[in-house]
C-alpha positions as CSV (number, residue, x, y, z in Angstrom):
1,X,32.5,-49.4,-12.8
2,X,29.0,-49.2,-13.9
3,X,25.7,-50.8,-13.9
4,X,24.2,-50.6,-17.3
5,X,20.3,-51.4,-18.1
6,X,20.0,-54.2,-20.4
7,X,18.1,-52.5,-22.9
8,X,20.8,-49.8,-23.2
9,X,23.7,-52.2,-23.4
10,X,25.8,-53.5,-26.1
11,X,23.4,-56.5,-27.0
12,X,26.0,-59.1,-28.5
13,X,28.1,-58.5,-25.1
14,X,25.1,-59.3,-22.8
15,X,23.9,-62.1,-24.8
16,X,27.6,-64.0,-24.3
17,X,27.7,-62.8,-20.7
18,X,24.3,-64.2,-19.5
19,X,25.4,-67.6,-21.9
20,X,28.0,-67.5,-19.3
21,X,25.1,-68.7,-16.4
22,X,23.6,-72.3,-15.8
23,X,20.1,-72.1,-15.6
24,X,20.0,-71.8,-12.0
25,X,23.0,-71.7,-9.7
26,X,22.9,-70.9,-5.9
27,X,19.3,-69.0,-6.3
28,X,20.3,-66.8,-9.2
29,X,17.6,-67.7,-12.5
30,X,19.2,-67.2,-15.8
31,X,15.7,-65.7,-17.3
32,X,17.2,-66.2,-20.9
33,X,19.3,-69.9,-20.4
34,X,19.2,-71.6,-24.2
35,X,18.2,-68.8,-26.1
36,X,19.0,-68.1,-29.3
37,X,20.5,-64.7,-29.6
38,X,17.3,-63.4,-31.5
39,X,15.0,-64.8,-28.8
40,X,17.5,-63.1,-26.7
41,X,16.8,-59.8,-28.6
42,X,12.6,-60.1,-28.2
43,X,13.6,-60.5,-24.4
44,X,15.2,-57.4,-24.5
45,X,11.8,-55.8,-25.9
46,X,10.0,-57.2,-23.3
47,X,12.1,-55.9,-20.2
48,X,11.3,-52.4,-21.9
49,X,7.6,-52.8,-21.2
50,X,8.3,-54.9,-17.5
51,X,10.6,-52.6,-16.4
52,X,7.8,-49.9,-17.2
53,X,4.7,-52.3,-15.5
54,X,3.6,-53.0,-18.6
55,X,3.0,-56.6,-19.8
56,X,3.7,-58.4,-17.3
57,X,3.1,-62.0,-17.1
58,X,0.7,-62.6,-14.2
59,X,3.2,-62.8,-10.8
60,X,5.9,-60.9,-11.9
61,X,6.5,-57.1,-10.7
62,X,8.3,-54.3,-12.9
63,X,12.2,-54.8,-12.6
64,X,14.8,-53.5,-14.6
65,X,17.9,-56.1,-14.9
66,X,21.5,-54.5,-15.3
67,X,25.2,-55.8,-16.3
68,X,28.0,-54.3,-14.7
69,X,30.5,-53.1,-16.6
70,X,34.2,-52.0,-15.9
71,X,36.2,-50.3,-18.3
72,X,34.4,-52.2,-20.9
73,X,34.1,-55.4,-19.8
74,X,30.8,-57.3,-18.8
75,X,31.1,-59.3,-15.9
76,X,27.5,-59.7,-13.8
77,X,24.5,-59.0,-13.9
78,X,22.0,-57.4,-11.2
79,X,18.2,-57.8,-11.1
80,X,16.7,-54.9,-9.4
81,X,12.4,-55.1,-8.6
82,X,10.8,-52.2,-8.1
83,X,8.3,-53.8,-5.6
84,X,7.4,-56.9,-4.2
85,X,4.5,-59.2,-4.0
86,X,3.8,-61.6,-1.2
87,X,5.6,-64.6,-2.7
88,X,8.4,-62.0,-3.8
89,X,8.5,-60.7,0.2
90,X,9.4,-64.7,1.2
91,X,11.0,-65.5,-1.5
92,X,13.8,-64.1,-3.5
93,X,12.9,-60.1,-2.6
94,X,14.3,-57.2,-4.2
95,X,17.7,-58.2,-5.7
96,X,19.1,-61.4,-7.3
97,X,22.5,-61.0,-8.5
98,X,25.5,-63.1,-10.5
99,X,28.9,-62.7,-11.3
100,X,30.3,-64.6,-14.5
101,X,32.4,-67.5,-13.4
102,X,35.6,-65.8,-14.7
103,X,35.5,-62.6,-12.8
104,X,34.7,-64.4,-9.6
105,X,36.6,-63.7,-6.3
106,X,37.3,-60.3,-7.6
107,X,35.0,-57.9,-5.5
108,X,32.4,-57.5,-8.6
109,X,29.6,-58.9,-6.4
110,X,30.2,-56.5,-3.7
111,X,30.5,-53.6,-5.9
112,X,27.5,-54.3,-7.9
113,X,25.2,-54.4,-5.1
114,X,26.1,-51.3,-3.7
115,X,25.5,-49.7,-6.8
116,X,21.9,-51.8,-7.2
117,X,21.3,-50.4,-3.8
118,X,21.9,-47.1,-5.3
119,X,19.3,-47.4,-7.9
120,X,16.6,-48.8,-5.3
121,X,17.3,-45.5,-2.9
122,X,16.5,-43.6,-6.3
123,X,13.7,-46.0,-6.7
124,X,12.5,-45.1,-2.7
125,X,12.9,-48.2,-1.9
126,X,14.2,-47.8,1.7
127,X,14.2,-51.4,3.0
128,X,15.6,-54.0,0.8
129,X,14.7,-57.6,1.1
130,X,17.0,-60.7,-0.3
131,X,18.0,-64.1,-0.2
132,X,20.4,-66.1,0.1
133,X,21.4,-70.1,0.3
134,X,23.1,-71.3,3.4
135,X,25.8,-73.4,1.2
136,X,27.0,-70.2,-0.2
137,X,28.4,-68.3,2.4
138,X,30.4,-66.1,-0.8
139,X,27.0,-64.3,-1.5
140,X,26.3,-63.6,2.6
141,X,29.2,-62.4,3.3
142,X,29.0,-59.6,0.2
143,X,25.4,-59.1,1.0
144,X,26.5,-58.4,5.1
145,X,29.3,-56.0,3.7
146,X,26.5,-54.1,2.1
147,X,24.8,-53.5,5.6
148,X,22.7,-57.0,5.6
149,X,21.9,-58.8,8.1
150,X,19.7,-62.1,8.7
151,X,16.4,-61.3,9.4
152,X,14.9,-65.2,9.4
153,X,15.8,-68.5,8.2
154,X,14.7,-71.8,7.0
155,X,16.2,-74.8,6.4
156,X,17.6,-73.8,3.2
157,X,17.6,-69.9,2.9
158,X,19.0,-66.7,5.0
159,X,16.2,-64.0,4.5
160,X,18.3,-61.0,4.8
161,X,17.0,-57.2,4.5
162,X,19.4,-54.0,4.3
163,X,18.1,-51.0,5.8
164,X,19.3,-48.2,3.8
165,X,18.5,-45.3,6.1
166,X,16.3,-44.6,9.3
167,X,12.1,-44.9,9.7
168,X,12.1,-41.6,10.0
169,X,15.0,-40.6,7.4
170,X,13.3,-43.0,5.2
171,X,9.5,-41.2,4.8
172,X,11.7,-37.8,4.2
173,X,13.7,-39.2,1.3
174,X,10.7,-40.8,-0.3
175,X,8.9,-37.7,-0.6
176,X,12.3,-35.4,-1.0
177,X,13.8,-37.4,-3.9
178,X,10.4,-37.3,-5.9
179,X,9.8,-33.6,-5.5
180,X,13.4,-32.4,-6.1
181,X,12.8,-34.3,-9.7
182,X,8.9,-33.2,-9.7
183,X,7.9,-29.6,-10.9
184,X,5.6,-28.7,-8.1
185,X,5.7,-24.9,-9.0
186,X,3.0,-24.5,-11.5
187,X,1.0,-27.8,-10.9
188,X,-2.4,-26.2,-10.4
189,X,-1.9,-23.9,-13.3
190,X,-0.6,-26.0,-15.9
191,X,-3.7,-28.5,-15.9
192,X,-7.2,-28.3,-15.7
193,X,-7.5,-30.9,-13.3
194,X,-4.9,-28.3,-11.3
195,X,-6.8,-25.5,-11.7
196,X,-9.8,-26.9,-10.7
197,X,-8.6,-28.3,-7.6
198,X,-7.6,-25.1,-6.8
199,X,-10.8,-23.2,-7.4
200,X,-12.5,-25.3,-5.7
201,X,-10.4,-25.5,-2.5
202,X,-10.4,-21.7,-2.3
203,X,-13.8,-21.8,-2.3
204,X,-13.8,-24.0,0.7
205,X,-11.1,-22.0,2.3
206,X,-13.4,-18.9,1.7
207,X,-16.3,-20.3,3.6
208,X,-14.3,-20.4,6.5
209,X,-11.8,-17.8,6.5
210,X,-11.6,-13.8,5.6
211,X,-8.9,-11.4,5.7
212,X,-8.7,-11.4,9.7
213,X,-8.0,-15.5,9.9
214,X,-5.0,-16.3,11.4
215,X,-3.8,-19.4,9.0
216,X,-1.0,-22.7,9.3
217,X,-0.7,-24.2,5.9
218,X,1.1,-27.6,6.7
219,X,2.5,-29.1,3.2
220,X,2.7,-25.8,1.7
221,X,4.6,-27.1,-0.9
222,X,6.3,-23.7,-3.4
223,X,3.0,-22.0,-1.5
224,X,0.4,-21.6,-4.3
225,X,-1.8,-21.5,-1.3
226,X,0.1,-19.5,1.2
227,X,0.9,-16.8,-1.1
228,X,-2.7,-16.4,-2.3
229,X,-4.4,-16.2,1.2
230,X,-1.3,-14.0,2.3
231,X,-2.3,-11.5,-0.9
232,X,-5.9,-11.5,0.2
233,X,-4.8,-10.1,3.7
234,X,-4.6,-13.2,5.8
235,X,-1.8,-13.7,8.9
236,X,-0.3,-17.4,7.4
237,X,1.9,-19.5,8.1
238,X,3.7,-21.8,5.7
239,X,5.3,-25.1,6.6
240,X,7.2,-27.5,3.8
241,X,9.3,-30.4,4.6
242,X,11.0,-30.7,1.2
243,X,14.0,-28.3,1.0
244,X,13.6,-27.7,-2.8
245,X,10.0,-26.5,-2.2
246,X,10.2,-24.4,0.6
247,X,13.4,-22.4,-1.5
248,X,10.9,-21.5,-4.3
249,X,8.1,-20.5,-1.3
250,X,10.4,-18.2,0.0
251,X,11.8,-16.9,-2.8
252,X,8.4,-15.9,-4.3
253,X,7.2,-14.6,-0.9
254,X,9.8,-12.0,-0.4
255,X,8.3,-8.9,0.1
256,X,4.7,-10.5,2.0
257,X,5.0,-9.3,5.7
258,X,2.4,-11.4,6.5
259,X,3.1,-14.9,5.7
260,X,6.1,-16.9,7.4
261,X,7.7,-19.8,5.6
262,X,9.4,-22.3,7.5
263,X,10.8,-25.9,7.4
264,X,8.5,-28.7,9.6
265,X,7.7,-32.2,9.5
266,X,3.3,-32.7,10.0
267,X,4.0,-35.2,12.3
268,X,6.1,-33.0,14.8
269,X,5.0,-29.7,15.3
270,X,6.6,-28.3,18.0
271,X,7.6,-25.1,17.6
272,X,3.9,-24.2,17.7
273,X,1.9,-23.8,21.0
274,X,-2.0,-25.7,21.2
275,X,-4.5,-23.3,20.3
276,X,-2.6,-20.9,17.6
277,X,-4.7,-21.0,14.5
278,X,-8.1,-20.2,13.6
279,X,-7.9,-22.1,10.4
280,X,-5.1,-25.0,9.7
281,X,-4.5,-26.6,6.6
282,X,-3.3,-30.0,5.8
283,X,-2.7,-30.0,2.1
284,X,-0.1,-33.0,0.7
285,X,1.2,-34.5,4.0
286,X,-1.3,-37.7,4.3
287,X,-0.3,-38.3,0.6
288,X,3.2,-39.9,2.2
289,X,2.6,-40.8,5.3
290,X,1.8,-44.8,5.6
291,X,2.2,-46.4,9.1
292,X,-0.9,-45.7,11.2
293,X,1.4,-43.5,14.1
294,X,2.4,-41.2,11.7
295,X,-0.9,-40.8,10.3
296,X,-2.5,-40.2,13.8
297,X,0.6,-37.5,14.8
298,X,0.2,-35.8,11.7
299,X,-3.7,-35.5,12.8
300,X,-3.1,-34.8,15.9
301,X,-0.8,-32.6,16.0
302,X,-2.7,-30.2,13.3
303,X,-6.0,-30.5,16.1
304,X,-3.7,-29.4,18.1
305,X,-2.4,-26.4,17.0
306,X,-5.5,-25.4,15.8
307,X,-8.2,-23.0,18.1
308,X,-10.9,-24.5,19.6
309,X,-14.1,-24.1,17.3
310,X,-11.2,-23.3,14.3
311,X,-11.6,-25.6,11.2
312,X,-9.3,-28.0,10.0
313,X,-8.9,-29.5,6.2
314,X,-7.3,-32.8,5.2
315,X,-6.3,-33.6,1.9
316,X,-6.0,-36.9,0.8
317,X,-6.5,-39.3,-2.8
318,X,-9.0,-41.8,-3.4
319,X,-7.2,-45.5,-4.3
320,X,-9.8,-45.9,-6.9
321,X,-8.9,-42.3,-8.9
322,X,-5.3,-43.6,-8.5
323,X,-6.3,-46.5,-10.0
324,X,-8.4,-45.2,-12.7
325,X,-5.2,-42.2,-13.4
326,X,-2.3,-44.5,-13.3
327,X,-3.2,-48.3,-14.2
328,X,-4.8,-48.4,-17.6
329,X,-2.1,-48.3,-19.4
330,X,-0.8,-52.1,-19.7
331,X,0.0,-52.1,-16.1
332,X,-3.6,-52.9,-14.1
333,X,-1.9,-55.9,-12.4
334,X,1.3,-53.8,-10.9
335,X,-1.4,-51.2,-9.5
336,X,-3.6,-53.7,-8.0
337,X,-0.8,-55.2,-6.3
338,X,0.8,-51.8,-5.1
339,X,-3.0,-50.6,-3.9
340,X,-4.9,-53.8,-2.9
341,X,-4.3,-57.0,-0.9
342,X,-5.1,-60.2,-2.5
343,X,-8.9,-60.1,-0.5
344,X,-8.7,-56.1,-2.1
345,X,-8.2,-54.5,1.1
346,X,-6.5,-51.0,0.5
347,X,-2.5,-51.6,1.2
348,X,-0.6,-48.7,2.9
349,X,3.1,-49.0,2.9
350,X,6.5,-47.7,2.6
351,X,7.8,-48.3,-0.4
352,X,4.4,-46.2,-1.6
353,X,5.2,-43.2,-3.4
354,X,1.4,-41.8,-3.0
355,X,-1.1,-43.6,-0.6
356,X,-4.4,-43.2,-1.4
357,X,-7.9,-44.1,0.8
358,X,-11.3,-45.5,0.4
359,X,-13.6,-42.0,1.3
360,X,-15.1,-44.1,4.7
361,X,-11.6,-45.9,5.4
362,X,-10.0,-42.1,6.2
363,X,-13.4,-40.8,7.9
364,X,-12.7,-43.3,10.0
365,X,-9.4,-42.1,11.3
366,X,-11.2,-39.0,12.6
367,X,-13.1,-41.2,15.2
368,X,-12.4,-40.1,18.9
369,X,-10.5,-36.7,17.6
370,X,-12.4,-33.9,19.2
371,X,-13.4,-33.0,16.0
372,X,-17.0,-32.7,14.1
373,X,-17.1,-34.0,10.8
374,X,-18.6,-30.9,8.5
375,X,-17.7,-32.2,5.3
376,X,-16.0,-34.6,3.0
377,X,-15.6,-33.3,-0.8
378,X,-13.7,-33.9,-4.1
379,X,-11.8,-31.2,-5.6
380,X,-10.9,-32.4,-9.6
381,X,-13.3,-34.9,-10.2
382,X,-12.5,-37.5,-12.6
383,X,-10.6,-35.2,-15.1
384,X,-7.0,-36.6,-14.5
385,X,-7.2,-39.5,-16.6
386,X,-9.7,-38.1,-19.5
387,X,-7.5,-34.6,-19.6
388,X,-4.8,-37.0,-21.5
389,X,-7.3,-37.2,-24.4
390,X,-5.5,-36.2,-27.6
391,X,-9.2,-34.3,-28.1
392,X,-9.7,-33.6,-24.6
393,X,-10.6,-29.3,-24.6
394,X,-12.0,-26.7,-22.3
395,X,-12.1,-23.4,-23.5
396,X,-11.9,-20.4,-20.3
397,X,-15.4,-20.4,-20.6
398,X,-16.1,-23.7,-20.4
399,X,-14.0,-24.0,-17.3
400,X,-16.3,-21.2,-15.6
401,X,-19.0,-23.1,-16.3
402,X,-17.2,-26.4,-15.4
403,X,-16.0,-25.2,-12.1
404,X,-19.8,-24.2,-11.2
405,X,-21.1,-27.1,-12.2
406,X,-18.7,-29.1,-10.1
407,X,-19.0,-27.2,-7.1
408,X,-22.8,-27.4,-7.2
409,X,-21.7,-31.9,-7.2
410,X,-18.4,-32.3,-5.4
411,X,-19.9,-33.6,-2.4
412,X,-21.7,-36.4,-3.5
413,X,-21.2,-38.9,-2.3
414,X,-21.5,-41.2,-5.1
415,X,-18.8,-39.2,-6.8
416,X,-16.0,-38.9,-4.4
417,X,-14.2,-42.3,-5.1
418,X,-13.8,-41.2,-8.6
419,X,-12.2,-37.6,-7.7
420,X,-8.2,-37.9,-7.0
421,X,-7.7,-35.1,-4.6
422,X,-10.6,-34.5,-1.6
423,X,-10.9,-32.6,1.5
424,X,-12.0,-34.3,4.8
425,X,-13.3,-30.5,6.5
426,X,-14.1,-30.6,10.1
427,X,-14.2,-28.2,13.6
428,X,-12.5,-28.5,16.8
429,X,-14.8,-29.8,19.4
């Protein structure tokens, strides 16, 4: 038994299965009820594009919509959305689901959700919300055999949610399943935008740290960092969460005495003592971290490690560079929903892949830290989004030149919203 997408199924068999539907029974919308197979067929082309964020009619999220197939035979269909707006979150949520009347009673319905819920864990969603009517206690019970259970009520609906795994366990599957399909080795080499984000770090690092500092890289990712500070003599320490990353950093730091890799979460930093490091390095962590808590740990925790008088850098995204990278591409609506509240406050939450800031919205979380602000800066400018150019070019030269050029700018202020990756620099009181 599988769930198939819509656009990659046999067509003719989907049509006849979803002509199998009223146009609305118990909750579940038959999208397509009284069309004609060929406007059946120009759906299909749209869900290519929604599914993608692309063309959506204004209230709609990305979904992708699935039959469920065993040995052959088509007998539901599952609507999976990728994210939910506010009428979505009290309303219908992630999943709506039906089974064609002739398979009923048969344990389809169960089955298929477990393998939607499948696809939303490889989608990061971590807490599913649904629906249900209170005259049909069929659907509760399968949802409530999934791991459901009844979260509110009204006079007509069960709001149910499924929690798939832990808080915790949640945040660490987000960011592992994206990097163990992400290359991470080699992203500030490949692209310009990479490699001057890392020129220009290093040259931050370098005001602050020679050959003697004693450094704690937190987010070390495959250690592109580590391994470079490590070569020029430093005493680091590595830490990486993701199991896939930290395998490559310690595979390509065999042989460096002087840098230590080892697993640790930013928010828990235990096995070091207060007062270990003269420099401390915060470099991917507050890209995934979303309730406020964990945010503070993960600030805390590096002050704390960190010597008195030792400097501290935080990386983190502007909203608007992710907005400008990611959202002009038929999708501005989805990205305005997953950044910005409806008043266009910046939105932080879990089912975020990356979180990004406004520049004075993360100063602000520095307030009452024991720290002194010494500087906020960008580190790639605005290049993400004009590198994919089809006659977008920078010859080694050029990039020497670029690199200059930026670092002579990168602090102003005027500039930083527009700059994807920054570095929020600062001393222990």
């Amino acid at each position: 038994m599988e769930l198939v997408r819509v656009q990659d199924s046999d067509y003719r068999k989907t049509y006849e299965l979803y002509m199998t539907f009223p146009e609305n029974e118990n909750g579940f919308m038959n999208s397509v009820y009284g069309y004609s197979y060929d406007q059946f067929l120009e759906w299909i082309e749209q869900k290519r594009n929604w599914s993608l964020g692309k063309e959506l009619p204004e209230g709609f999220v990305p979904d992708t919509s699935y039959v469920l197939v065993d040995e052959g035979v088509y007998v539901g269909i599952f609507n999976l959305r990728h994210c939910l707006n506010d009428f979505l979150r009290e309303g219908a949520g992630h999943i709506g689901y039906g089974i064609s009347p002739k398979y009923r009673g048969k344990g389809y319905a169960t089955k298929g959700l477990e393998l939607t819920l499948t696809k939303a864990r490889q989608m990061c969603i971590h807490e599913v919300y649904m629906s249900v009517n209170k005259d049909n206690p069929a659907s509760l019970r399968v949802q409530t055999k999934n791991g459901a259970y009844i979260h509110h009520e009204n006079d007509k609906k069960y709001f149910t949610r499924i929690n798939q795994i832990d808080e915790r366990a949640s945040r660490e599957e987000i960011i592992s399943g994206f990097y163990s399909q992400y290359e991470e080795e080699g992203r500030l080499e490949r692209t310009v935008h990479g490699r001057l984000e890392f020129t220009t770090t290093m040259n931050y690092i370098h005001r602050f740290a020679d050959k003697n500092t004693k450094v704690l890289e937190i987010g070390a990712g495959t250690g592109r960092y580590s391994i470079a500070l490590a070569k020029e003599g430093m005493n680091v320490t590595a830490a990486e969460l993701v199991d896939k990353n930290l395998e490559i950093l310690r595979e390509k730091s065999k042989g460096i005495s002087n840098l230590r890799a080892l697993q640790a979460d930013a928010t828990n930093l235990s096995m070091f003592e207060d007062n270990q490091f003269d420099v401390t390095l915060v470099f991917g962590p507050l890209y995934h971290l979303y309730e406020k808590e964990e945010v503070n740990k993960a600030i805390d925790e590096a002050i704390r490690v960190t010597k008195t008088g030792g400097v501290i850098m935080f990386a983190f995204i502007s909203v608007y560079a992710i907005m400008y990278s990611n959202y002009f591409y038929g999708n501005w609506s989805f990205g305005q929903l997953e950044n910005f509240t409806d008043d266009n406050k910046v939105r932080h939450f879990k089912e975020q892949l990356f979180t990004g800031y406004d520049i004075a919205e993360f100063e602000d979380l520095f307030k009452n830290k024991g720290v002194a602000h010494i500087t906020t800066t960008g580190v790639d400018g605005l290049i993400e989004p004009i590198e994919r150019r089809a006659d977008f070019a920078i010859s080694d030269e050029d990039f020497k030149k670029l690199s200059d050029w930026y670092m002579a700018h990168c602090e102003k202020r005027e500039l930083l919203g527009n700059t994807n990756h920054l570095l929020y620099i600062c001393k222990k009181d």
